[in-house]
PDB file of N, CA, C and O in Angstrom:
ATOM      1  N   UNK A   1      64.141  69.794  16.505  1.00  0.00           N
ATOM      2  CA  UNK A   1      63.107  70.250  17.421  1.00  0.00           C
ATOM      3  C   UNK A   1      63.718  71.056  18.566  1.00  0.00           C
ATOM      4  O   UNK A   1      63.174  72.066  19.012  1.00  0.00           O
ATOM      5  N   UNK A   2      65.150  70.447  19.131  1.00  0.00           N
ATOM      6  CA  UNK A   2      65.501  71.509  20.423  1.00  0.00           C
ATOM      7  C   UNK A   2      66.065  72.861  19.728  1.00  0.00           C
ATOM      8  O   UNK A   2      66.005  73.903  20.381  1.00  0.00           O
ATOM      9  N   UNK A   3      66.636  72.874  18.356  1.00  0.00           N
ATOM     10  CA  UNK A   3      66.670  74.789  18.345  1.00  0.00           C
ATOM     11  C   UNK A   3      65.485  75.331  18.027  1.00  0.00           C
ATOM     12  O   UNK A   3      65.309  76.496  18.384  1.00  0.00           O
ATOM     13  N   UNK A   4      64.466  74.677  17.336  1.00  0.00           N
ATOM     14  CA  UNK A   4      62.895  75.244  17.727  1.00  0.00           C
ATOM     15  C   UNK A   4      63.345  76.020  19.098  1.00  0.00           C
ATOM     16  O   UNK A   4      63.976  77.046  19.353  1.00  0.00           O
ATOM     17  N   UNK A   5      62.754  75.096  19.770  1.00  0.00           N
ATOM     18  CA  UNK A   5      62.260  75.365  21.696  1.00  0.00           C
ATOM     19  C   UNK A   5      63.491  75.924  21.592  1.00  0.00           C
ATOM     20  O   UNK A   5      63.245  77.105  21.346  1.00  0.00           O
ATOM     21  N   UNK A   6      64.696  75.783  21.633  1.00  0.00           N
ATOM     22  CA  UNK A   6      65.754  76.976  22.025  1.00  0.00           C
ATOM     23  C   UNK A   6      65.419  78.383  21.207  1.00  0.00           C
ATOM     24  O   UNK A   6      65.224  79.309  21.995  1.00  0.00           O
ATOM     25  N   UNK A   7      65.310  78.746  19.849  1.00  0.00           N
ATOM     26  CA  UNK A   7      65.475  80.057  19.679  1.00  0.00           C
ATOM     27  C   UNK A   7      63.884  80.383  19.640  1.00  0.00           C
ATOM     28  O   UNK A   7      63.798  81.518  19.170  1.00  0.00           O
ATOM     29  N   UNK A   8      62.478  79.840  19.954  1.00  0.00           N
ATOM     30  CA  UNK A   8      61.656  80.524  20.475  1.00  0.00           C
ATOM     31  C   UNK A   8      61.817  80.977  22.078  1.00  0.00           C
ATOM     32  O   UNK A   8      61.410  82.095  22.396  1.00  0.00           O
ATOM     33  N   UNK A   9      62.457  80.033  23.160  1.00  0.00           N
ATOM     34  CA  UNK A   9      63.093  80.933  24.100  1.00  0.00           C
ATOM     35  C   UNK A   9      63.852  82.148  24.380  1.00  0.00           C
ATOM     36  O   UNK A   9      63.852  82.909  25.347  1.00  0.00           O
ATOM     37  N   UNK A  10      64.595  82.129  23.115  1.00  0.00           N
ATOM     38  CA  UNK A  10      65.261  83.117  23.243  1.00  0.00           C
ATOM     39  C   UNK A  10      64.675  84.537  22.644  1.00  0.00           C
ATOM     40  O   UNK A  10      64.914  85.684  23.019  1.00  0.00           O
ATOM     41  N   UNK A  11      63.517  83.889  21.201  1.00  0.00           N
ATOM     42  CA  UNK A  11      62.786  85.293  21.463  1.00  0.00           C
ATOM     43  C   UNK A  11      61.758  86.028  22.706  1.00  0.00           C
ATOM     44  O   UNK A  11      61.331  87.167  22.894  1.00  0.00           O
ATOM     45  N   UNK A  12      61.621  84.600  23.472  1.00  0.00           N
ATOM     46  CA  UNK A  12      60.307  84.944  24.114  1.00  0.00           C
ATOM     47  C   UNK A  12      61.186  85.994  25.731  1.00  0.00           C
ATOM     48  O   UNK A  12      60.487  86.486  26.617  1.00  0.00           O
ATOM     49  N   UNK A  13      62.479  86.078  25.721  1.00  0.00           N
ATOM     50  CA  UNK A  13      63.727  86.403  26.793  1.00  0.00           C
ATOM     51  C   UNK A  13      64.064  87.882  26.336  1.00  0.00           C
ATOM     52  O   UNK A  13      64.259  88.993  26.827  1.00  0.00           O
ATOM     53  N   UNK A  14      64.006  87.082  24.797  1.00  0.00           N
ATOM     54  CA  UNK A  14      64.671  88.785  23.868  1.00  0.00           C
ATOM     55  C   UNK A  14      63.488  89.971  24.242  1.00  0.00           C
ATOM     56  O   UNK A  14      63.767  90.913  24.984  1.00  0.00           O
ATOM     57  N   UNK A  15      62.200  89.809  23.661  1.00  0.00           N
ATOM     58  CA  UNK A  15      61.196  90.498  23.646  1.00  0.00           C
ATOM     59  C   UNK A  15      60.014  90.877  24.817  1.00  0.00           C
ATOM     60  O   UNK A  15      59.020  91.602  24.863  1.00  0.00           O
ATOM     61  N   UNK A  16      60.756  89.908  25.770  1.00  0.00           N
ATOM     62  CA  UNK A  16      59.918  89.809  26.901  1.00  0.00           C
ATOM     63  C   UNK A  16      58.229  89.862  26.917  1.00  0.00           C
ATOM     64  O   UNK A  16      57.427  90.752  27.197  1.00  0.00           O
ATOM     65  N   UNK A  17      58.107  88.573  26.510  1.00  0.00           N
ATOM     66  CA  UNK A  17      57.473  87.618  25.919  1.00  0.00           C
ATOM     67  C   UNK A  17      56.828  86.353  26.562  1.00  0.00           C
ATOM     68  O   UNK A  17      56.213  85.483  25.945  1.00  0.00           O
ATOM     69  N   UNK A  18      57.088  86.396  28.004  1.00  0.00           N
ATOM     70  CA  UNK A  18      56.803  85.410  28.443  1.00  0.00           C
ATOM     71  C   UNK A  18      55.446  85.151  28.792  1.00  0.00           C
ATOM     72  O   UNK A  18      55.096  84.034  29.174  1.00  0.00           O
ATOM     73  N   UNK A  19      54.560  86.231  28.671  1.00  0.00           N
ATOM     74  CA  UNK A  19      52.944  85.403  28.825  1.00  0.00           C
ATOM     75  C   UNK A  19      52.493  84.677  27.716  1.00  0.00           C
ATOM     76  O   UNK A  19      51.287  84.429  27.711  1.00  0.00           O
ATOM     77  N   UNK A  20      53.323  84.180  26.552  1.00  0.00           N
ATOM     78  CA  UNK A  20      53.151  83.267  25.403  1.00  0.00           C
ATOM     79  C   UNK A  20      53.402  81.985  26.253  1.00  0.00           C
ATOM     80  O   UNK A  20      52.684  81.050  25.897  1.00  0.00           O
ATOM     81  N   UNK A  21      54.124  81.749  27.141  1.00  0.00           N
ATOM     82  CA  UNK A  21      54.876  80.429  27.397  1.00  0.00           C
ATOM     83  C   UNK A  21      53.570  79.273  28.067  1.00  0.00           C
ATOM     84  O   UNK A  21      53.595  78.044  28.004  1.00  0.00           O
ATOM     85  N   UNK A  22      52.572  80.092  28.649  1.00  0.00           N
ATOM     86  CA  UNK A  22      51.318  79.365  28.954  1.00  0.00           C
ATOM     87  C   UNK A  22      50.414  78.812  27.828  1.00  0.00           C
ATOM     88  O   UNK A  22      49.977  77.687  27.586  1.00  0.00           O
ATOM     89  N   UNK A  23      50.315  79.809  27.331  1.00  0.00           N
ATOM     90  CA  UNK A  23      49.601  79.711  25.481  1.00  0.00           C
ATOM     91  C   UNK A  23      49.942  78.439  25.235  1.00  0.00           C
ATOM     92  O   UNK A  23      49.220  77.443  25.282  1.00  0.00           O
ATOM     93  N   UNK A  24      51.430  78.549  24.889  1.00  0.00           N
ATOM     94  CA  UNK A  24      52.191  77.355  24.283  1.00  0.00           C
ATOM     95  C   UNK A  24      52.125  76.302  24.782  1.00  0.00           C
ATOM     96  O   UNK A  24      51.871  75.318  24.088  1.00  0.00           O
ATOM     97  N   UNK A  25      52.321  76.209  26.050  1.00  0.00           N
ATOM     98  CA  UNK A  25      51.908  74.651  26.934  1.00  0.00           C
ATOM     99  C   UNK A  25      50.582  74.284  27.052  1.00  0.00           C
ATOM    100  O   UNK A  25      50.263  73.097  26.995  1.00  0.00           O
ATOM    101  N   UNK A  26      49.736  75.204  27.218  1.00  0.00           N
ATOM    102  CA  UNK A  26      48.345  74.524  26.961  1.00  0.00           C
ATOM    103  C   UNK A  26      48.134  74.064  25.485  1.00  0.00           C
ATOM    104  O   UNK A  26      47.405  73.083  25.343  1.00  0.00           O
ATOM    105  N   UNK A  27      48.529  74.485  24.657  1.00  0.00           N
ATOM    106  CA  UNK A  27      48.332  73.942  23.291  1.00  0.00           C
ATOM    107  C   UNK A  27      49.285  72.601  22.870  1.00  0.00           C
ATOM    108  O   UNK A  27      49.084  71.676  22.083  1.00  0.00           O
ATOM    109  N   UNK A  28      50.224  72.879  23.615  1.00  0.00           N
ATOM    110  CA  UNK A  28      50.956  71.317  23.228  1.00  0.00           C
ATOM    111  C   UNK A  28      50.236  70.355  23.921  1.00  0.00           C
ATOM    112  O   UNK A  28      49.933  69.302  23.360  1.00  0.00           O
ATOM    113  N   UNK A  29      49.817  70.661  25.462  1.00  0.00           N
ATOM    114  CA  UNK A  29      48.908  69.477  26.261  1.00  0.00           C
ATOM    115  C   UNK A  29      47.537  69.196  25.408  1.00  0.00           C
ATOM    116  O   UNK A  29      46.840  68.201  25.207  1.00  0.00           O
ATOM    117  N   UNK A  30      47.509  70.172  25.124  1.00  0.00           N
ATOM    118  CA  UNK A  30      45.855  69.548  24.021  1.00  0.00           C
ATOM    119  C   UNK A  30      46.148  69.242  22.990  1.00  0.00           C
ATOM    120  O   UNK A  30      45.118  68.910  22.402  1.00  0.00           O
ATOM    121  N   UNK A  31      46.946  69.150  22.402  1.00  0.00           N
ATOM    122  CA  UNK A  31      47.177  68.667  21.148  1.00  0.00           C
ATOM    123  C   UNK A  31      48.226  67.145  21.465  1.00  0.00           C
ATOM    124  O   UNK A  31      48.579  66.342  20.602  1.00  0.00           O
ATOM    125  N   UNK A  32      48.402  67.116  22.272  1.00  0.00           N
ATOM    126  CA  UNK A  32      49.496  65.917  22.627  1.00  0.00           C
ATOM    127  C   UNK A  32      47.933  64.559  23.490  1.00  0.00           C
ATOM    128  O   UNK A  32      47.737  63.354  23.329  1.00  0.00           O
ATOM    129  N   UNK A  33      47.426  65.304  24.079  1.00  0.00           N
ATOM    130  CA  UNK A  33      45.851  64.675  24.791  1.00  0.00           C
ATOM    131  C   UNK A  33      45.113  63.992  23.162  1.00  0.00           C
ATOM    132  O   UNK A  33      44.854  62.802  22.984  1.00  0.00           O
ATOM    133  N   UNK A  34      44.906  65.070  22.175  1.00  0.00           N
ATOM    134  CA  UNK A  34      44.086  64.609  20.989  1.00  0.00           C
ATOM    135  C   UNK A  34      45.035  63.615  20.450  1.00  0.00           C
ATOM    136  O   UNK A  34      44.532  62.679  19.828  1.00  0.00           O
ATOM    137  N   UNK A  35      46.081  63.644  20.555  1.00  0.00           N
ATOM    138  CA  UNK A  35      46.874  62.388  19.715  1.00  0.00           C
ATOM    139  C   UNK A  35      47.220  61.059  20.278  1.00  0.00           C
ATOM    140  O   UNK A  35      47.619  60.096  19.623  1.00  0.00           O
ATOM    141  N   UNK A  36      47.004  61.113  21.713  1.00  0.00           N
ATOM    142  CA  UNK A  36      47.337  59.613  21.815  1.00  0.00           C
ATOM    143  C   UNK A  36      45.870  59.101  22.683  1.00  0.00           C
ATOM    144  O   UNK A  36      45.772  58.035  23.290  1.00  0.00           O
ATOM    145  N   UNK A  37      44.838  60.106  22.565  1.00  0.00           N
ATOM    146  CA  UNK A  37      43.611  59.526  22.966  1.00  0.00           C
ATOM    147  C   UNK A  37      42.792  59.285  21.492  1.00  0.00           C
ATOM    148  O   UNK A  37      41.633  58.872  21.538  1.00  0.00           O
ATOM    149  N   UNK A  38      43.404  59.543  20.261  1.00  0.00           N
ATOM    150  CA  UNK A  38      42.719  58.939  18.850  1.00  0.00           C
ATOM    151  C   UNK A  38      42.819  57.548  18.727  1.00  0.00           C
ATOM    152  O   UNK A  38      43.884  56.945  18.596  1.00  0.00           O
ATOM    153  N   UNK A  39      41.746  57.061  18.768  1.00  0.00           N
ATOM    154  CA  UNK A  39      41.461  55.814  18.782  1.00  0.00           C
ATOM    155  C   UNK A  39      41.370  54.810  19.442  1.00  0.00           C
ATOM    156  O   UNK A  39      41.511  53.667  19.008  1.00  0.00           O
ATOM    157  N   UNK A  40      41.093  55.165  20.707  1.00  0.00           N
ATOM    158  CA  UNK A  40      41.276  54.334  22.078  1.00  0.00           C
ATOM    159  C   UNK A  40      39.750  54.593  22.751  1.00  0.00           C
ATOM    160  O   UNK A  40      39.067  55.565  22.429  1.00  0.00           O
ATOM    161  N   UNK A  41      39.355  53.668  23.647  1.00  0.00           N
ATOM    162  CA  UNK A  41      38.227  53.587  24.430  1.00  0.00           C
ATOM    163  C   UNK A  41      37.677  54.947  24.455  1.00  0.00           C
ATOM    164  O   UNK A  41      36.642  55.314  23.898  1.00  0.00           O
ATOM    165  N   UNK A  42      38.638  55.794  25.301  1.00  0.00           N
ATOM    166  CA  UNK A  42      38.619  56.860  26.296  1.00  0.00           C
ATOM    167  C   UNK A  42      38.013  58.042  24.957  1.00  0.00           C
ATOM    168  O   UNK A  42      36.919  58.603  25.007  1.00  0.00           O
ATOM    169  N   UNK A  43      38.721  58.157  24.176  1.00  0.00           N
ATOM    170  CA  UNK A  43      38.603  58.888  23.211  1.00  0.00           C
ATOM    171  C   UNK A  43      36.640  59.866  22.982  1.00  0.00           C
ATOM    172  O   UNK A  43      36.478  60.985  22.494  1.00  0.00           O
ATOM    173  N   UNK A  44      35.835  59.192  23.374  1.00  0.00           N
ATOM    174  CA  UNK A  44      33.829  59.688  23.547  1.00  0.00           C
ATOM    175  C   UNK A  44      34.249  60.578  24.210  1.00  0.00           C
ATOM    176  O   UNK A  44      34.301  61.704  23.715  1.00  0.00           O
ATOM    177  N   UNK A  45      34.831  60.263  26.010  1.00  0.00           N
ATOM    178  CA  UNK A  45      35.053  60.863  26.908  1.00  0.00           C
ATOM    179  C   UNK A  45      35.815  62.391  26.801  1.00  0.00           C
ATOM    180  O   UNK A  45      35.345  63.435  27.254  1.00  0.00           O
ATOM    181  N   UNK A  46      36.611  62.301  26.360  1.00  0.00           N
ATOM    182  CA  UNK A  46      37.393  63.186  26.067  1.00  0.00           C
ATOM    183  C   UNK A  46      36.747  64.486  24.760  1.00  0.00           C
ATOM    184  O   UNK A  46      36.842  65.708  24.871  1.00  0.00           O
ATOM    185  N   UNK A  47      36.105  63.700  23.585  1.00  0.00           N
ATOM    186  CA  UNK A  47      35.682  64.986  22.695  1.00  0.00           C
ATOM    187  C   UNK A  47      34.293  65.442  23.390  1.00  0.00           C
ATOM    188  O   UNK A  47      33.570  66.245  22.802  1.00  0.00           O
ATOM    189  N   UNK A  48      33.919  64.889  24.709  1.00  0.00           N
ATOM    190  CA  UNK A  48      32.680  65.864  25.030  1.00  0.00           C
ATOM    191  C   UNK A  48      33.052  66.615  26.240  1.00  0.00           C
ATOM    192  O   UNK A  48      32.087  67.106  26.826  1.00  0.00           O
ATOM    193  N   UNK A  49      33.802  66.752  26.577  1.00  0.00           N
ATOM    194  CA  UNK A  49      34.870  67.832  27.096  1.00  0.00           C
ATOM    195  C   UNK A  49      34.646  68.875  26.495  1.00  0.00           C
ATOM    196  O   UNK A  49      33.852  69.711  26.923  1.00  0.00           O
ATOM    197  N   UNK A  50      35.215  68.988  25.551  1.00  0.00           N
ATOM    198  CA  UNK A  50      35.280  69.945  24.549  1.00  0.00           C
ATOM    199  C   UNK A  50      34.196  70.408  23.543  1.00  0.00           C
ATOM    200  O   UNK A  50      34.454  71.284  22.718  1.00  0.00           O
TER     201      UNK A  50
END
């Protein structure tokens, strides 16, 4: 997983690329939010958010 995140840094440095790097963190926070709120109380709350 860290030369993932290392050589997409380095394209995103190479190509100058960095308005992806927001993209990318909002999608890991929502996708990291959908996985450990599956199956828990909170979980109603959260898919009417969306």
């Amino acid at each position: 997983m860290g030369d993932f995140v290392m050589e997409l840094w380095a394209f995103m440095k190479e190509r100058k690329k960095f308005w992806l790097l927001p993209i990318i963190i909002v999608l890991v926070l929502l996708g990291s939010l959908i996985v450990l709120t599956q199956g828990s109380a909170v979980a109603p709350f959260i898919y009417t958010i969306f």
